[in-house]
Every structure is written in structure tokens, then in C-alpha cells.
N, C-alpha and C positions, 0 to 999 in steps of 0.2 A: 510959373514955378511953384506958385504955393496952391493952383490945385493939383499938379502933379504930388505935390508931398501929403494933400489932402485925400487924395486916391491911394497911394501906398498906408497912408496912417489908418484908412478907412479900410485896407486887406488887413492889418497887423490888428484891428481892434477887432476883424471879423475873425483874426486865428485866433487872437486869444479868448474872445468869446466862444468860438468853441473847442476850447480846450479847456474851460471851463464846464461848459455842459458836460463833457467829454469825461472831467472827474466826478461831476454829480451823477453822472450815470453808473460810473463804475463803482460808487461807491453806496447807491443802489445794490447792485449785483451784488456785492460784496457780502449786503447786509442780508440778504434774502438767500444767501449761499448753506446748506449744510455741509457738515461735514464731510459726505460724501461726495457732494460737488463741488467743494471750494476749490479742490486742485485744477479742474475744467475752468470752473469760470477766471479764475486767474490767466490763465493762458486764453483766455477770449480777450479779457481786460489787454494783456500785452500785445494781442493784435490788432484790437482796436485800435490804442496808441501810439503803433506803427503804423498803420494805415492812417492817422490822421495828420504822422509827423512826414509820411510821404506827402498825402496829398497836401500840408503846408509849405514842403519844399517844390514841390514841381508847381502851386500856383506863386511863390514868390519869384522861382527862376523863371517862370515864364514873364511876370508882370517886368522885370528888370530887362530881360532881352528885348522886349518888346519899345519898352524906354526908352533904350538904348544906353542903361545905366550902368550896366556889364559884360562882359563878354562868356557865351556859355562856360566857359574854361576858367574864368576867374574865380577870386579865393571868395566873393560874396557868394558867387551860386555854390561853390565846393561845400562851405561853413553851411548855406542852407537847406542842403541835402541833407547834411548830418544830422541833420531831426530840428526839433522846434527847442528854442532857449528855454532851460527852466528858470522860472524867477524864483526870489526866495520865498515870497508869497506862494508862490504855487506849493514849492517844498513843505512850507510851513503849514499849509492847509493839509497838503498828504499825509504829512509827520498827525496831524492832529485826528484825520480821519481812521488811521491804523491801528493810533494809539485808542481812540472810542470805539474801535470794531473789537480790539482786544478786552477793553472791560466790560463789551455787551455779551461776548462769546465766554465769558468769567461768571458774569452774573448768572445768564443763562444755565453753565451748568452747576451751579451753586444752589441754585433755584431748582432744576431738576433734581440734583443730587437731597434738596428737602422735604421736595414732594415726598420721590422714593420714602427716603426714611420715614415721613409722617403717613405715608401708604402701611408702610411696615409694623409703625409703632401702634396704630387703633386694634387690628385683628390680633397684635400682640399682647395688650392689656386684656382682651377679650378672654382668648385663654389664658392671660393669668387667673381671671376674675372666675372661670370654668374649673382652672387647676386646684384654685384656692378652697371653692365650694366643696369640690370633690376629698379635697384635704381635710378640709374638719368634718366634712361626713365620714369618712373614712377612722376618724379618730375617734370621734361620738361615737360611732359602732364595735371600735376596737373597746371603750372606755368600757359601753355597753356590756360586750362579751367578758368584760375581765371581771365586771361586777358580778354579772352572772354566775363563771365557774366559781369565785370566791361565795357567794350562797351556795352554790350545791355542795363547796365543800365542806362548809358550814352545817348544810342541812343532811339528816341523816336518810341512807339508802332506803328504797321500799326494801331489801333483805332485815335490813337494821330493825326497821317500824314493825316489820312483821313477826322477827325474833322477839320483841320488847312486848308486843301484845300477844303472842304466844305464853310471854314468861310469864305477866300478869293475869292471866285468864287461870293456868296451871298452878300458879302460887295459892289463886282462892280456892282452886277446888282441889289442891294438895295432892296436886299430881305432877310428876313427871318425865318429860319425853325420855323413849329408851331408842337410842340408834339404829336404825335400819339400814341398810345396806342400799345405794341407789341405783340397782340392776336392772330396772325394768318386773323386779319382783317384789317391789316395798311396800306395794297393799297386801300380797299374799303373805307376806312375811312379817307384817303386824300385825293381818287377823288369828293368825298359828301362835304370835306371841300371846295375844289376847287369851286367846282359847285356853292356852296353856296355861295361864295363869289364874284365866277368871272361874275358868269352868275344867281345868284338867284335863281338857281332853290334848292328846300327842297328833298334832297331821304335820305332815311335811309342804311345802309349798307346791310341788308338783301334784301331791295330795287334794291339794285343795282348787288346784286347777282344774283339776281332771270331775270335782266333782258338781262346779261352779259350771264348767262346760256342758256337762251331761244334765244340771237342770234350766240351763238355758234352751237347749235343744227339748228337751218334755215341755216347756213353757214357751214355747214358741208365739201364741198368739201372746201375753204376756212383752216378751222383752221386744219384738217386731217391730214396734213404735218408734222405739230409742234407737234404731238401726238406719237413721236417713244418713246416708254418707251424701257432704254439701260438696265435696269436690264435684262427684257423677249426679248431682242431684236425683238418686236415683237410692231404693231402699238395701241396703247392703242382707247378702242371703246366711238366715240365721243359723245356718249349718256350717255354713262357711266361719262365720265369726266365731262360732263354737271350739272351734277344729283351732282358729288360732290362740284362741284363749288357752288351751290346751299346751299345745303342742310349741309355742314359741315364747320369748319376752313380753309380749303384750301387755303394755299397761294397763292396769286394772281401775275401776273405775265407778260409778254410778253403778253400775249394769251387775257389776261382778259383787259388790257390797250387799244388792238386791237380794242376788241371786242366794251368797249365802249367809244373808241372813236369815234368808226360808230356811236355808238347809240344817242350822244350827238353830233355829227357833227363837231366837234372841235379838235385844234391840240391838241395832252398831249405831253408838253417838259419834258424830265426825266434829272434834273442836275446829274451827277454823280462825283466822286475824280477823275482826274488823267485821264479824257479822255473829248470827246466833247461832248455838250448838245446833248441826242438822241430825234429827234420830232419824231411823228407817226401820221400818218394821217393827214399829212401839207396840206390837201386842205379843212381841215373840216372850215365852213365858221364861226363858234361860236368862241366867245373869247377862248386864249388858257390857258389851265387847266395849273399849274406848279409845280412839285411836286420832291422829292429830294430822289435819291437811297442810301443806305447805305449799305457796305457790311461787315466791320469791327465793326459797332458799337453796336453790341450785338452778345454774348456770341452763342446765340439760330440761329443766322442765318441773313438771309436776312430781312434789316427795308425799309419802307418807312414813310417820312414825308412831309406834305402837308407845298407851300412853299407862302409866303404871301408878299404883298410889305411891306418895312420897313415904309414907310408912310401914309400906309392905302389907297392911293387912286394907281389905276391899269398904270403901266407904262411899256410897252412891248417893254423893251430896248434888247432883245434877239435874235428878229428876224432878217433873215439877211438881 
């Protein structure tokens, strides 16, 4: 009798041995399960454990009929069909196993969820440290610029600088500026004032085009030189130029000052800002004409003004 009970205790130590391995295994899978598998290997886990509580019952109900300890139909082999007893130890190992699968699948993503962030948080000081630089650069520049417009508005215009040393040049030599008109005819029109005043004689500006024209054309080899036009790098045709000097607005110039200066016999002083009286044709024997360049003072370009004594009567304090 007591090896027959040592042969049944030695199947019961053999089930529950492995129902044992049965839970280390599953609990194995369990742990190696992701998310997207866990719901699969669950349902492996439950057929394992059906298949191991079958094949507990059909080796129990067999070792008992064989016995002759029950009869197939009795309530031992019925009770052992019904699956394998759970002990509380068993329970209390499952309960323990679940409860650790649950705070590894916690930490887990707790631990992912820190990575992420600390993945996030390095390239994100990065450009702050890029945002930041570009910010005080950004404001050193702006700082920059504000200094700056506040000196230029501090400092006065090259119109202003040029008026101021126009006034000072004309103060010492007690002269003048008289207004000109700025038509594209304001040398012609302050050599006629000149004339008029220094030396009497009456021309009109068209007057004085037509005669400025016509000895540029007899002095052809003369003015030829002055005639590189830099746009066509090619020498502009001095009939042609004649023709507009003539006949159009053209602004008058170097060329035209030359011209009549021959034709009046007289020196033309051109004051200018910022450099020395230029004469032209310092052997012309007629009183000299005096007349004032401006390069700043209009918007449109080059002015001239016709330059008068401050007392009405002619004082050639210039010459040297």
C-alpha cells in the first residue's frame, strides 16, 4: 500500500513540478512580450495551461483506473478532469508575478518616455543658445544702426558743408551768389549775367549757345579731346555735339566755359567748395567773368550761379 501511495505522490510531485516550470515559463514569455505581442502570447500562455491541465487529468484518471481506485465515471476522475487544483502558493506566486510584470511595463515606459524628452531637450537648448546669439546680434546691429542715423542727424549734409563754404569763400572776397534758374541753361545764364554786368555787353542764352556752338565746330582739333564719351568708349563727333549744344538743354560745362571764354577774350574764375578758384583762359584781356559751381546743391545735378560784388561796384580782389 505504501508504494502504491508512493507512486501516486511521485505523479502529484511530478504535476506539480511541472506546473511549476509551466509558470516560469510563462512568465518568461510574459516578460519578453511587447506590446504588440502580448495579446498572442497570452493566448499561447492559456493553451499551454490547458493542455498541461488536460494532460494532468488524463494521466491521473488513467493511473487510478489502472489501480483500480476509481471507477472511469466516478467524482475523482470527474474533479480530475476539471483541470489541475490551484494551491494558494501557486495563486500567490501568479498574483506576485503580474504584479512585477506591471511595474516593469511602468518603468519601462517611464524610462522611454525620459529618454524621448532628454532626446528633445539637448537639440532644444541648442537652438536656444543659436536663437540667443542671433538675438544680441540682432540688437548690437539694431543698437548700431540707431547710433549711426542719430550722427548723421547730428552731422550736417554735404548740401549744408557746401553752402557754408561757399558763404565763407564769398564773404572774403565780397561777393555774392545771384540765382539762376536750374534749366539745364544755368551756365549760359550766368555767363550773360556776368557779361552784363562786368563788361555790358547784352546776349541772350540762346545767344550765347549758338555762338559757343559755332566755335566749337572752327576749333575742332582743339575741343576733340574732351569729347571721349565713356558709356561707347568711343570719341563723340564734334558736329554733332555742336548741334546739341545749340539747339537743346544741354548742360554746359568745361567745354562751353572754354569755348567762350575765347569768344569774350576774358578770364572765367569758377569758385567752387573745398578746392581753389579754377581761371580759364587767364590771358583773356576783358574784365573777368565770376561765377560759382555747385555740386550738392540740387537734387537734379550740377548748378551754376552767376557771382556778383556784395557792393555793386567791381573789386578783383582774386587775382593773384
Amino acid at each position: 500500500m505504501s508504494e502504491f501511495e508512493e507512486t501516486k505522490e511521485a505523479l502529484l510531485a511530478r504535476h506539480k513540478k511541472e506546473q511549476r516550470d509551466l509558470v516560469a515559463r510563462t512568465t518568461g514569455m510574459r516578460k519578453q512580450a511587447s506590446k504588440k505581442t502580448r495579446k498572442r502570447v497570452r493566448k499561447q500562455i492559456e493553451e499551454l495551461e490547458k493542455e498541461l491541465k488536460r494532460k494532468h487529468a488524463e494521466e491521473l484518471e488513467k493511473f487510478e483506473v489502472e489501480h483500480g481506485e476509481v471507477d472511469q465515471n466516478s467524482e475523482s476522475v470527474q474533479e480530475a478532469t476539471k483541470g489541475e487544483t490551484v494551491t494558494p502558493e501557486m495563486l500567490l506566486a501568479q498574483l506576485e508575478i503580474e504584479e512585477k510584470e506591471k511595474r516593469e511595463e511602468i518603468a519601462k515606459e517611464e524610462a522611454a518616455k525620459k529618454q524621448k524628452q532628454d532626446q528633445q531637450k539637448v537639440p532644444h537648448k541648442h537652438r536656444n543658445r543659436q536663437r540667443e546669439r542671433l538675438e544680441r546680434r540682432k540688437a548690437e546691429m539694431k543698437k548700431q544702426e540707431e547710433q549711426a542715423r542719430k550722427e548723421a542727424a547730428n552731422m550736417p549734409s554735404a548740401k549744408e558743408v557746401e553752402e557754408q563754404a561757399i558763404k565763407k569763400l564769398c564773404e572774403e572776397q565780397n561777393l555774392v551768389p545771384h540765382e539762376i534758374t536750374p534749366d539745364g541753361h544755368c551756365l549760359f545764364a550766368s555767363i550773360a549775367d556776368q557779361l552784363k554786368t562786368r563788361q555790358k555787353v547784352d546776349m541772350s542764352v540762346k545767344e550765347l549757345r549758338a555762338k559757343a556752338a559755332d566755335y566749337i565746330k572752327a576749333n575742332e582739333e582743339v575741343f576733340q579731346p574732351f569729347l571721349f564719351d565713356q558709356n561707347t568708349n568711343s570719341m563723340q563727333n564734334v558736329e554733332e555735339y555742336a548741334n546739341k549744344v545749340e539747339n537743346t538743354a544741354l548742360w554746359g560745362g568745361d567745354i562751353e566755359i572754354l569755348a567762350l571764354s575765347k569768344i569774350f577774350d576774358c578770364p572765367v574764375r569758377i569758385l567752387m567748395a573745398g578746392r581753389k578758384p579754377m581761371v580759364v583762359n587767364k590771358e583773356g584781356q576783358q574784365p573777368e567773368l565770376k561765377i560759382v559751381y555747385y555740386q550738392h546743391k540740387l537734387g537734379l545735378g550740377e548748378h551754376y550761379n552767376s557771382l556778383r560784388d556784395a557792393d555793386g561796384e567791381e573789386k578783383d580782389e582774386w587775382n593773384e
